[in-house]
VOBA-1610 file (N, C-alpha, C; in pm, whole numbers, padded with zeros to 5 digits, always signed):
BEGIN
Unk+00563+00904-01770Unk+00613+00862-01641Unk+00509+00769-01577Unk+00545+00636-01534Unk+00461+00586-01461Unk+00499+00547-01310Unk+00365+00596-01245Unk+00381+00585-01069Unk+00351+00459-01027Unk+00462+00381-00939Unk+00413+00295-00893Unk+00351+00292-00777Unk+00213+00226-00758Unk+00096+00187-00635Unk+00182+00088-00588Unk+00243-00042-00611Unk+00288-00118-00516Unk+00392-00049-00393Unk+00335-00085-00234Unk+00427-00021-00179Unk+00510-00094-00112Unk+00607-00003-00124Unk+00762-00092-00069Unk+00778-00042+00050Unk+00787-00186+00179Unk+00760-00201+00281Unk+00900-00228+00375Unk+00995-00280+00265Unk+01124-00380+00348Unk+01130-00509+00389Unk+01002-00539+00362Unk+00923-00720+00346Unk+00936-00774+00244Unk+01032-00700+00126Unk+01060-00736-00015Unk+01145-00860-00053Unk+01131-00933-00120Unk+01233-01055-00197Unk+01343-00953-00238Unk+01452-00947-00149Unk+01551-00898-00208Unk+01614-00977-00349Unk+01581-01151-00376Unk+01663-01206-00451Unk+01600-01174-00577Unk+01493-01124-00600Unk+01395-01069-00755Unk+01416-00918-00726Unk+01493-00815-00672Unk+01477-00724-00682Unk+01633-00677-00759Unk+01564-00543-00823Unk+01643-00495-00885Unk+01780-00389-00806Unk+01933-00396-00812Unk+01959-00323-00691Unk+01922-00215-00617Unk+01852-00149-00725Unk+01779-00008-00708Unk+01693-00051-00612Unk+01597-00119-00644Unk+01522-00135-00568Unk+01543-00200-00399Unk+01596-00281-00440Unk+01690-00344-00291Unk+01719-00255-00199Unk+01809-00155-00250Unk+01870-00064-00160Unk+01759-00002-00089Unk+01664+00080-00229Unk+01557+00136-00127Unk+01424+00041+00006Unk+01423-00062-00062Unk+01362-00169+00018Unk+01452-00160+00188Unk+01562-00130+00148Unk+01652-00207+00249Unk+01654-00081+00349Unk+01604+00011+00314Unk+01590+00124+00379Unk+01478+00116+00478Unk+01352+00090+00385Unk+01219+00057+00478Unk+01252-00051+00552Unk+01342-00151+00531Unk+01307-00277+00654Unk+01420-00204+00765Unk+01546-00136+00803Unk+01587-00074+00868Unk+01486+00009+00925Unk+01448+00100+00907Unk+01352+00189+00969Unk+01251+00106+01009Unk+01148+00020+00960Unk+01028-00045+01012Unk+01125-00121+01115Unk+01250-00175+01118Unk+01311-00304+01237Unk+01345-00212+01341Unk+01387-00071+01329Unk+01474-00014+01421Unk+01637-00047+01418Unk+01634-00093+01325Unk+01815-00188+01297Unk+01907-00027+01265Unk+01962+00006+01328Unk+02053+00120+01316Unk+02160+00091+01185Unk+02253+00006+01249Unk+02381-00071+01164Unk+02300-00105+01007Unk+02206-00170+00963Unk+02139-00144+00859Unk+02095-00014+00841Unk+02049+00091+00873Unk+02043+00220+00816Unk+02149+00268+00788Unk+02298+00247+00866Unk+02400+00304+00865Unk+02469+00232+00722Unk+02469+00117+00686Unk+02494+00041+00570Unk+02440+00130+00437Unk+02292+00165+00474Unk+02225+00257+00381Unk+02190+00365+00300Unk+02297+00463+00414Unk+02358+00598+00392Unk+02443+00603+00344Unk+02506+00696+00256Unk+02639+00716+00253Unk+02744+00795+00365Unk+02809+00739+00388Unk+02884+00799+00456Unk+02980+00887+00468Unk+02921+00998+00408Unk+02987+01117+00399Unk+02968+01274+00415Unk+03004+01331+00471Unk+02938+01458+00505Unk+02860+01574+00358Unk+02880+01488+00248Unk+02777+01517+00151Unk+02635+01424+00194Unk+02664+01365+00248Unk+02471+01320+00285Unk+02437+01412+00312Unk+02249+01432+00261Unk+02133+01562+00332Unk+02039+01482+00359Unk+02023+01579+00496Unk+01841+01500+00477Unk+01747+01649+00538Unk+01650+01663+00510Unk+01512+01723+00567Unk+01415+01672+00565Unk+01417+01654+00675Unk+01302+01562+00718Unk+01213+01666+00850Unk+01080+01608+00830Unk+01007+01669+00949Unk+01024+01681+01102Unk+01113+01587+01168Unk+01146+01610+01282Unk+01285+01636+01288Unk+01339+01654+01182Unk+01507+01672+01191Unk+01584+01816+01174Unk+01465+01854+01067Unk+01531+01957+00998Unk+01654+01931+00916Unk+01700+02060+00868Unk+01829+02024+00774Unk+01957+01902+00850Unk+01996+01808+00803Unk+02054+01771+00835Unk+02196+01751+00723Unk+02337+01714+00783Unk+02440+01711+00685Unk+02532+01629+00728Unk+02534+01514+00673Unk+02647+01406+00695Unk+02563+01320+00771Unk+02630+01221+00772Unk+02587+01054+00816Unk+02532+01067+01001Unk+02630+01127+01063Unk+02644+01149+01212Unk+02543+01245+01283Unk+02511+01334+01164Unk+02336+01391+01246Unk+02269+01351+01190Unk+02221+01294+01051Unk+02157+01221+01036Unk+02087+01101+01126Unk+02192+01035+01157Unk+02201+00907+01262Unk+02118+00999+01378Unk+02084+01078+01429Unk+02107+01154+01526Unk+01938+01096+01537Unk+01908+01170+01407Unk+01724+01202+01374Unk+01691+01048+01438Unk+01747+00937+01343Unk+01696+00785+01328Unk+01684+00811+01481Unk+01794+00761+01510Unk+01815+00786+01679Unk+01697+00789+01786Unk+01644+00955+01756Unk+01531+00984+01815Unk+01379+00893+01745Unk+01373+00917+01673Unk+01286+00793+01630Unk+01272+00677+01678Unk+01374+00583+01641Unk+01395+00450+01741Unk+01331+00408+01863Unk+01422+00551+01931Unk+01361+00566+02096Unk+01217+00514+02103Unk+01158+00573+02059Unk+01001+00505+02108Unk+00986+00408+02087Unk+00937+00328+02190Unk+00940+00146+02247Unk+00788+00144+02191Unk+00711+00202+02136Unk+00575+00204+02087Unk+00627+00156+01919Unk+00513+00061+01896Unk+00518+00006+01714Unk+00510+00104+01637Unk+00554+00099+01540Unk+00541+00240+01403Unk+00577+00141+01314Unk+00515+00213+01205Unk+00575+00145+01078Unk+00565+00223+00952Unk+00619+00265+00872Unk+00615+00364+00746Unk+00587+00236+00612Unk+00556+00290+00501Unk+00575+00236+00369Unk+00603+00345+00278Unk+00657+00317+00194Unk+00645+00426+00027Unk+00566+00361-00072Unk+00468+00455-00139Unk+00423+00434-00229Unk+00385+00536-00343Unk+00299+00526-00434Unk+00274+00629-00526Unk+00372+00694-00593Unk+00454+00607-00642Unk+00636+00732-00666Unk+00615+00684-00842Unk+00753+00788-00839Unk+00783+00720-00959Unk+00966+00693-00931Unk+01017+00677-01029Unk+01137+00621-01038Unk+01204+00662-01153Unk+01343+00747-01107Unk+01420+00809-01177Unk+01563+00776-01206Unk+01604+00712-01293Unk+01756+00707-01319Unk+01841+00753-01381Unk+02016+00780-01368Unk+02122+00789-01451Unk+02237+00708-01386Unk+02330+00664-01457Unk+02403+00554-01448Unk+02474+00575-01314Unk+02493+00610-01254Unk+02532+00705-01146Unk+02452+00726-00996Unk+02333+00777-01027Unk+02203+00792-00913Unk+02092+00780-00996Unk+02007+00714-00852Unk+01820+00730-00898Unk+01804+00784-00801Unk+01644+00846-00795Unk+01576+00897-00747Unk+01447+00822-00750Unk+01365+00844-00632Unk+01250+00804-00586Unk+01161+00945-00564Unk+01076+00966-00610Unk+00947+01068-00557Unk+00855+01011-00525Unk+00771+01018-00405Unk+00634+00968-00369Unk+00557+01043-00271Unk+00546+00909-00208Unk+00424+00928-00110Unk+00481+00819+00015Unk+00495+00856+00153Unk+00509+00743+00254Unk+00348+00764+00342Unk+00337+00645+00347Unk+00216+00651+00453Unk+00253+00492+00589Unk+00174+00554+00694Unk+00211+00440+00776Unk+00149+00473+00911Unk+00183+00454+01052Unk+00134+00491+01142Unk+00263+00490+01249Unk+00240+00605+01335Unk+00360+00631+01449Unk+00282+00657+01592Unk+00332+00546+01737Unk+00257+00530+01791Unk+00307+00592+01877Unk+00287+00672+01983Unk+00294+00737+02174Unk+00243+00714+02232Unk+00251+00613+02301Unk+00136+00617+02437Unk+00025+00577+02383Unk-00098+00674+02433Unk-00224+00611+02404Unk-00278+00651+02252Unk-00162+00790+02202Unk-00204+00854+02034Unk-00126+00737+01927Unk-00204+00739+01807Unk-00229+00683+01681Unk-00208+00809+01628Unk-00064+00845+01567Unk-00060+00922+01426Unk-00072+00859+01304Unk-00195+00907+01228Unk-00148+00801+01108Unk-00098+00907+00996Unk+00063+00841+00986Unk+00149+00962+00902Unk+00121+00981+00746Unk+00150+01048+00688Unk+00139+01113+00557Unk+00228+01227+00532Unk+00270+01162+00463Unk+00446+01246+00429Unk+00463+01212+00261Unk+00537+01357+00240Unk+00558+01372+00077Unk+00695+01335+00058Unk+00751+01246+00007Unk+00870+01171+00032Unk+00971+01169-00129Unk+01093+01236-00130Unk+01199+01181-00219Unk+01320+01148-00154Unk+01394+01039-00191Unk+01517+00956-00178Unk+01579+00963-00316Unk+01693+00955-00289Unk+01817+00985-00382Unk+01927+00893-00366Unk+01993+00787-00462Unk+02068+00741-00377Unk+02195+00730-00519Unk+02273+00747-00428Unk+02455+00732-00579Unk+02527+00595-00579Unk+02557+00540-00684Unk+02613+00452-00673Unk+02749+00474-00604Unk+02820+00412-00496Unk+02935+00437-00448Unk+02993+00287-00422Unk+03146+00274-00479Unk+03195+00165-00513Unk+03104+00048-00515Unk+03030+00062-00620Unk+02951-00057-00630Unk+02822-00048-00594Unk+02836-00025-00473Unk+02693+00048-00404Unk+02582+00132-00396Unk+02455+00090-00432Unk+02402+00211-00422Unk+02340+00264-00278Unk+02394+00380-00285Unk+02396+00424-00090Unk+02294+00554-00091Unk+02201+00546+00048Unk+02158+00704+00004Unk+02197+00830+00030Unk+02187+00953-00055Unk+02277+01022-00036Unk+02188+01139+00033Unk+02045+01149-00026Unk+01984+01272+00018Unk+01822+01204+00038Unk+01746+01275+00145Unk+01572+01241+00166Unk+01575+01410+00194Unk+01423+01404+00162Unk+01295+01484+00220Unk+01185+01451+00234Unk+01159+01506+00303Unk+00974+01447+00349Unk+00904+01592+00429Unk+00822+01622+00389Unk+00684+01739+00406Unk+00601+01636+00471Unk+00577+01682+00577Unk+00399+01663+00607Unk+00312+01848+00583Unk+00212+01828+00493Unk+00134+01882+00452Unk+00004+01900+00607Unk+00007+01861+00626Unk-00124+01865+00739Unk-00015+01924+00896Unk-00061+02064+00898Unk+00030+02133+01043Unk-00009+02056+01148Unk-00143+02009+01175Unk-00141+01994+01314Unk-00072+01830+01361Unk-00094+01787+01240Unk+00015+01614+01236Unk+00203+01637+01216Unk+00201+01763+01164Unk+00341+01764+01151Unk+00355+01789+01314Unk+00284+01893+01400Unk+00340+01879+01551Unk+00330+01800+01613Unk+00182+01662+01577Unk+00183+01602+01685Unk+00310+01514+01632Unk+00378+01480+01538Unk+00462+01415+01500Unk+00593+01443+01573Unk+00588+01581+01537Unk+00742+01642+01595Unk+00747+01642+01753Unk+00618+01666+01825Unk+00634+01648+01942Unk+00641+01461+02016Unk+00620+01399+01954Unk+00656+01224+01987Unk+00759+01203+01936Unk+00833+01223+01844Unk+00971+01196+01801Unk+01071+01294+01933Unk+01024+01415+01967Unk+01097+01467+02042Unk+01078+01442+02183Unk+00939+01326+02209Unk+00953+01330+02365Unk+00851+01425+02414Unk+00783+01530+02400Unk+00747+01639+02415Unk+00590+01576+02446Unk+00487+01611+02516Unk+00374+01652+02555Unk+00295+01688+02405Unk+00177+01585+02370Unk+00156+01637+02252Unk+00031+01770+02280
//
C-alpha cells in the first residue's frame, strides 16, 4: 500500500485529475470556500449518507449532514483544512480515502491548529462519484473541545 504525502487542498487541476480524485479535491475546495451548493453537489443525496465527525456526531442523510457544514461556515474567521498521508482504496463501484487532515480553525483571538484522523468514502452514483460516508477523530481531548466549542459558538 502506498500513502500519499501530497496534500489535497481543492486548489487542484481538476483537468489532470483523475475522477476519483476530483471529486475528493472538490470536497476540500467546498469546505476551504464555504460554497454550500458545492458540498451539496458532493454528497450523496440520500438518507444512506453517514457522517461522524467531531463536532457533529452521528449524522444520517444529506439534511443533517448539511446541518454540521452549516455550523462550520458560520464562523466569519479564516479556516482552512487539507488531507494528507492517506492511502487510496478502490472497487468499481466506491473508493475510499484513509488519512490524515491537518489545517487551522480560527475564533476570535484562538488559533486551533486541527489534526484529525480522516476517512471518506464515496459511490459511484449515475455516473458520479458522490460522497457517501466521512469520519474524523481528533485524538488530542483538549483540541477536540476547543474545536467543538467554536464550531458550536460556545465560550472556549
Amino acid at each position: 500500500m502506498k500513502l500519499e504525502q501530497v496534500p489535497v487542498t481543492g486548489q487542484e487541476t481538476q483537468a489532470d485529475a483523475t475522477p476519483q480524485m476530483a471529486a475528493l479535491s472538490q470536497f476540500y475546495r467546498a469546505l476551504n470556500t464555504r460554497d454550500m451548493q458545492l458540498m451539496s453537489r458532493n454528497w450523496w443525496q440520500s438518507d444512506e449518507a453517514a457522517m461522524d465527525n467531531p463536532v457533529g456526531g452521528i449524522k444520517r442523510g444529506w439534511d443533517e449532514i448539511r446541518e454540521v457544514y452549516a455550523r462550520v461556515f458560520a464562523n466569519p474567521a479564516p479556516f482552512r483544512f487539507e488531507f494528507y498521508d492517506y492511502s487510496f482504496h478502490q472497487t468499481p463501484e466506491l473508493f475510499y480515502v484513509a488519512g490524515r487532515e491537518r489545517g487551522e480553525y480560527r475564533t476570535g483571538d484562538m488559533v486551533l491548529p486541527m489534526a484529525i484522523r480522516t476517512s471518506r468514502l464515496f459511490r459511484l452514483i449515475d455516473g458520479q462519484w458522490k460522497q457517501a460516508h466521512h469520519h474524523g477523530s481528533i485524538d488530542d481531548p483538549g483540541l477536540l473541545r476547543q474545536y467543538q466549542q467554536a464550531v458550536r459558538g460556545a465560550p472556549a
